[in-house]
C-alpha positions in Angstrom: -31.8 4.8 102.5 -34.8 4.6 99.9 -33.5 7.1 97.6 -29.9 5.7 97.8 -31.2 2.5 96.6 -33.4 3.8 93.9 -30.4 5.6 92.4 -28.5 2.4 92.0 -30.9 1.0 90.8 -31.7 4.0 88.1 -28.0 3.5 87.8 -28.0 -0.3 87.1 -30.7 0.1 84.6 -29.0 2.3 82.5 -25.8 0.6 82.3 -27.8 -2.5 80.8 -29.7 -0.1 79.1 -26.1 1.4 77.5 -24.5 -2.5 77.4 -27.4 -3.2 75.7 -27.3 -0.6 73.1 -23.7 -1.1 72.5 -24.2 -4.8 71.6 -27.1 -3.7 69.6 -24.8 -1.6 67.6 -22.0 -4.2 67.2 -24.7 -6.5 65.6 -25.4 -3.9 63.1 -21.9 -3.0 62.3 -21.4 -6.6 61.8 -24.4 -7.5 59.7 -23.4 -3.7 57.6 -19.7 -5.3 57.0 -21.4 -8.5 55.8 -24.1 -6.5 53.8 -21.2 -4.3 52.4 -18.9 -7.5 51.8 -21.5 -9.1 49.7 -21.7 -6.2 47.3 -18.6 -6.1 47.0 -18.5 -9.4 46.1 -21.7 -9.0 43.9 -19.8 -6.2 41.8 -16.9 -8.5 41.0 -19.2 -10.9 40.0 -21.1 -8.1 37.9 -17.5 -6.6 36.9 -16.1 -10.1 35.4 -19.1 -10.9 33.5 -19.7 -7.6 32.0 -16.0 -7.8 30.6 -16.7 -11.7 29.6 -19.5 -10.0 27.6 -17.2 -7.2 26.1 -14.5 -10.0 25.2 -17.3 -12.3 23.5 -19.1 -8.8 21.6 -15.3 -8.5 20.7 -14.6 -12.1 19.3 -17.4 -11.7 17.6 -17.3 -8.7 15.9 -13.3 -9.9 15.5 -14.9 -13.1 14.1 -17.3 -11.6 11.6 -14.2 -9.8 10.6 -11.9 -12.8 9.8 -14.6 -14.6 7.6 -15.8 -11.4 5.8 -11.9 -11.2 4.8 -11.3 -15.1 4.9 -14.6 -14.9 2.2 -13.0 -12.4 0.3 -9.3 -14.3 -0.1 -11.0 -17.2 -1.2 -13.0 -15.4 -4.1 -10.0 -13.8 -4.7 -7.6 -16.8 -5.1 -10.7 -18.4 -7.0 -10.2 -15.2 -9.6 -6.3 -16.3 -9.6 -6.8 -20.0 -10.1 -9.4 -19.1 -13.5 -6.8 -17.0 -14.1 -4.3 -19.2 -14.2 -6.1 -21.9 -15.8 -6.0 -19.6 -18.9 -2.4 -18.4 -19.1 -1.9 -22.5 -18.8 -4.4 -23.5 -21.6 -1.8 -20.6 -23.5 1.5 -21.5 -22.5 0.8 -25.6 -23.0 -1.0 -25.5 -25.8 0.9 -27.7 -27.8 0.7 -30.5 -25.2 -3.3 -30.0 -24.3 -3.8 -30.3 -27.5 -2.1 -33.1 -28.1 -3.2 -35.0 -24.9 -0.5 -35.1 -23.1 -1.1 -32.4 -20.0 -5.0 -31.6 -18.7 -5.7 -28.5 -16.8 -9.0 -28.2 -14.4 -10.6 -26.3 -12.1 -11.4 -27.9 -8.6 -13.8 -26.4 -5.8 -10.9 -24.6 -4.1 -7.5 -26.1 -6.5 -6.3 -26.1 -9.9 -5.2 -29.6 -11.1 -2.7 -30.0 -13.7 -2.2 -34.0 -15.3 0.5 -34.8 -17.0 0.8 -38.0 -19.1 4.0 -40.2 -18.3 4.8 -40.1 -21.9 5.9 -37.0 -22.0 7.5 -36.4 -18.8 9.4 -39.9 -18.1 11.0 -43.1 -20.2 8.8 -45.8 -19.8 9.1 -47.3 -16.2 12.0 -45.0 -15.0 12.7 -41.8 -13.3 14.5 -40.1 -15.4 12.7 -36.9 -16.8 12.8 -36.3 -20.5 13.6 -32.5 -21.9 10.3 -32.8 -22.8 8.6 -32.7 -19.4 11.3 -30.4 -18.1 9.6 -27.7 -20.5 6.7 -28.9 -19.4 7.8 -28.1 -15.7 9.2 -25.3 -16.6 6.0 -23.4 -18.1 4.1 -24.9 -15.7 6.2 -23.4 -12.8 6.0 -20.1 -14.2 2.4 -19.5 -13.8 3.1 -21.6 -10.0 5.6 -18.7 -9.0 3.5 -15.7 -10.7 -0.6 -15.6 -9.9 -0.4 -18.7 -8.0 2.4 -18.2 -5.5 0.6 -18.5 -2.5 -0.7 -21.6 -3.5 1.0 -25.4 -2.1 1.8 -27.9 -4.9 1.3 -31.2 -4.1 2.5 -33.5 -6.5 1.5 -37.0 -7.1 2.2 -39.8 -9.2 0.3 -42.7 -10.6 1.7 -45.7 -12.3 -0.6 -49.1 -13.5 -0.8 -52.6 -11.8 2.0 -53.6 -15.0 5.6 -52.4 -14.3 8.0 -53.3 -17.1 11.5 -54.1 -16.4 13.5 -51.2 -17.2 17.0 -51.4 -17.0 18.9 -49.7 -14.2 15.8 -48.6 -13.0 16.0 -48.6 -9.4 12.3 -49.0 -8.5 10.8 -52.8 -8.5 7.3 -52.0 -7.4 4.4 -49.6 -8.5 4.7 -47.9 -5.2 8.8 -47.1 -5.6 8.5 -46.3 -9.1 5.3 -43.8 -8.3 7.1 -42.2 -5.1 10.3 -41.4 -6.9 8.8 -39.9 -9.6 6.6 -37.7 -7.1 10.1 -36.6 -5.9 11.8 -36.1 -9.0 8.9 -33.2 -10.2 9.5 -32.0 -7.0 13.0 -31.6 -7.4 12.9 -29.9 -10.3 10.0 -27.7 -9.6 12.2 -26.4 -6.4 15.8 -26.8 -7.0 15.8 -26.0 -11.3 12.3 -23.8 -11.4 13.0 -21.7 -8.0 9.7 -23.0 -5.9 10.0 -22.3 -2.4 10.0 -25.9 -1.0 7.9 -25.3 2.1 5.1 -25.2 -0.9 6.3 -28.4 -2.6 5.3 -32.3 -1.4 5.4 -35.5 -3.2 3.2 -38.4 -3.2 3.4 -42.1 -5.0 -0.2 -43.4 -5.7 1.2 -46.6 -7.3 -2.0 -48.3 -9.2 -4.6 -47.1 -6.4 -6.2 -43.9 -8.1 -6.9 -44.3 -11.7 -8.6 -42.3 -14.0 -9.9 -45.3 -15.5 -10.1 -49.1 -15.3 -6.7 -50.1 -15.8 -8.5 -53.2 -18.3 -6.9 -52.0 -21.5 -3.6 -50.9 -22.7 -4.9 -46.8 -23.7 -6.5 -46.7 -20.0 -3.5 -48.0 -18.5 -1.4 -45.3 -20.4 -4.2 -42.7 -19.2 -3.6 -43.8 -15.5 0.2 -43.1 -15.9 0.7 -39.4 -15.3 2.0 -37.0 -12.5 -0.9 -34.9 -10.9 0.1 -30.9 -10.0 -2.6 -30.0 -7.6 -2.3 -26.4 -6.3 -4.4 -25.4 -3.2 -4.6 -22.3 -1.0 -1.5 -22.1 1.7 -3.3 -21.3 5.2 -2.1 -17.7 5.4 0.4 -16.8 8.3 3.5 -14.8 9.0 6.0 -17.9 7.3 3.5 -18.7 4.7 3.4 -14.5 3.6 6.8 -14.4 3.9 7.6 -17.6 1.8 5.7 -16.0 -1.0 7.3 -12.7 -0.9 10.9 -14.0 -1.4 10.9 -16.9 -3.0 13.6 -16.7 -5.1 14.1 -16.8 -9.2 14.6 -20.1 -10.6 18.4 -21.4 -10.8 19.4 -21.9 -14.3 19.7 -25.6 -16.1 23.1 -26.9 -16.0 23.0 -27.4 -20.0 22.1 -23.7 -20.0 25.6 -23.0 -18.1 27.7 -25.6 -19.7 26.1 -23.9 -23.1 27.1 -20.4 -22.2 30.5 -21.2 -20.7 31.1 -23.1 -24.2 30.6 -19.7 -26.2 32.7 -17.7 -24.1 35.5 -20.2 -24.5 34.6 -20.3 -28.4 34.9 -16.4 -28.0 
């Protein structure tokens, strides 16, 4: 009866003894899948910043890239604008020297003035043959060295605006913005400039050379500025430079030519 009751009791023991051991080894499967679940999640961690560092080492060295060239462009288009500003001085020599058109070299444009006198009748729009030469030189050495350059053209008028008859502009500002728009008419639809390249502005009175106190200043003031400044280079801009197309000829020039033929 003794031994019968040990046994079961031997027997209990052990089964605790195995329960025991079983729940002791659920507890440390569990804390193993938490332990392994948290290096897991420690190596994405580890994975995403190491390629956040790759893709910053990248930009960087990308970056270091894009200004060395950037740096380079710029030194380059500098080379094109002195350049430029020689084959000008050349080609409109006449007029420098005679005061009507100034040429100068900015920080990063060339600026080309033009005196009304030469390119407009007093207080109208209408473009003498004079400045259309003018133009046309000038739009030469635009389309050549200088092709990837915008031309923003901008006129300037005094605070005096004579009548003019059949002059459609009755303020500084109307008389200033047409003529902006006529130069860049003629620069794009006679002289062949692209015109995603080409703006126009009218200053009216508001930027002067000089005080507009005296008749020779306020002649000064009257002119038409050609500023030319680096396009931001992209795709359209690169493609814009490789086609723009040859200027269109004057329509004097074809009435001209289809008079000899007929004389012919």
């Amino acid at each position: 009866m003794a031994v019968a009751s040990t046994g079961a009791w031997l027997g209990s023991r052990s089964l605790h003894a195995l329960e025991a051991r079983s729940a002791q080894l659920e507890h440390e499967a569990t804390e193993s899948e938490t332990h392994v679940a948290q290096l897991q999640t420690l190596r994405q961690a580890m994975e995403q910043r190491l390629r956040a560092l790759e893709r910053q080492q990248q930009a960087q060295e990308w970056g270091g890239a894009a200004a060395e060239l950037q740096a380079k462009s710029a030194e380059a288009q500098h080379t094109r604008r002195e350049a430029a500003l020689e084959t000008l001085g050349r080609t409109l020599k006449d007029a420098l020297q005679a005061g009507d058109v100034a040429v100068a070299l900015e920080d990063d444009a060339l600026r080309v003035e033009v005196s009304e006198r030469i390119l407009f009748a007093p207080a109208t729009t209408s473009l003498t043959p004079e400045g259309a030469g003018v133009l046309k030189q000038a739009a030469a050495v635009f389309r050549g060295p200088l092709a990837d350059h915008r031309v923003a053209v901008e006129a300037h008028t005094d605070e005096v605006l004579p009548a003019a008859p059949g002059s459609p502009a009755t303020t500084a500002w109307e008389l200033s913005a047409a003529r902006a728009v006529v130069v860049v008419r003629q620069l794009g639809e006679r002289e062949g400039l692209a015109p995603e390249r080409l703006s126009a502005t009218g200053h009216a009175a508001y930027r002067p050379l000089v005080p507009n106190d005296s008749p020779p200043h306020r002649a000064s003031n009257r002119r038409v500025t050609l500023r030319l400044s680096p396009t931001p280079v992209t795709p359209e801009s690169a493609a814009v430079a490789r086609t723009e197309p040859p200027p269109r000829p004057m329509k004097r020039q074809a009435k001209a030519k289809a008079k000899k033929t007929a004389q012919r």
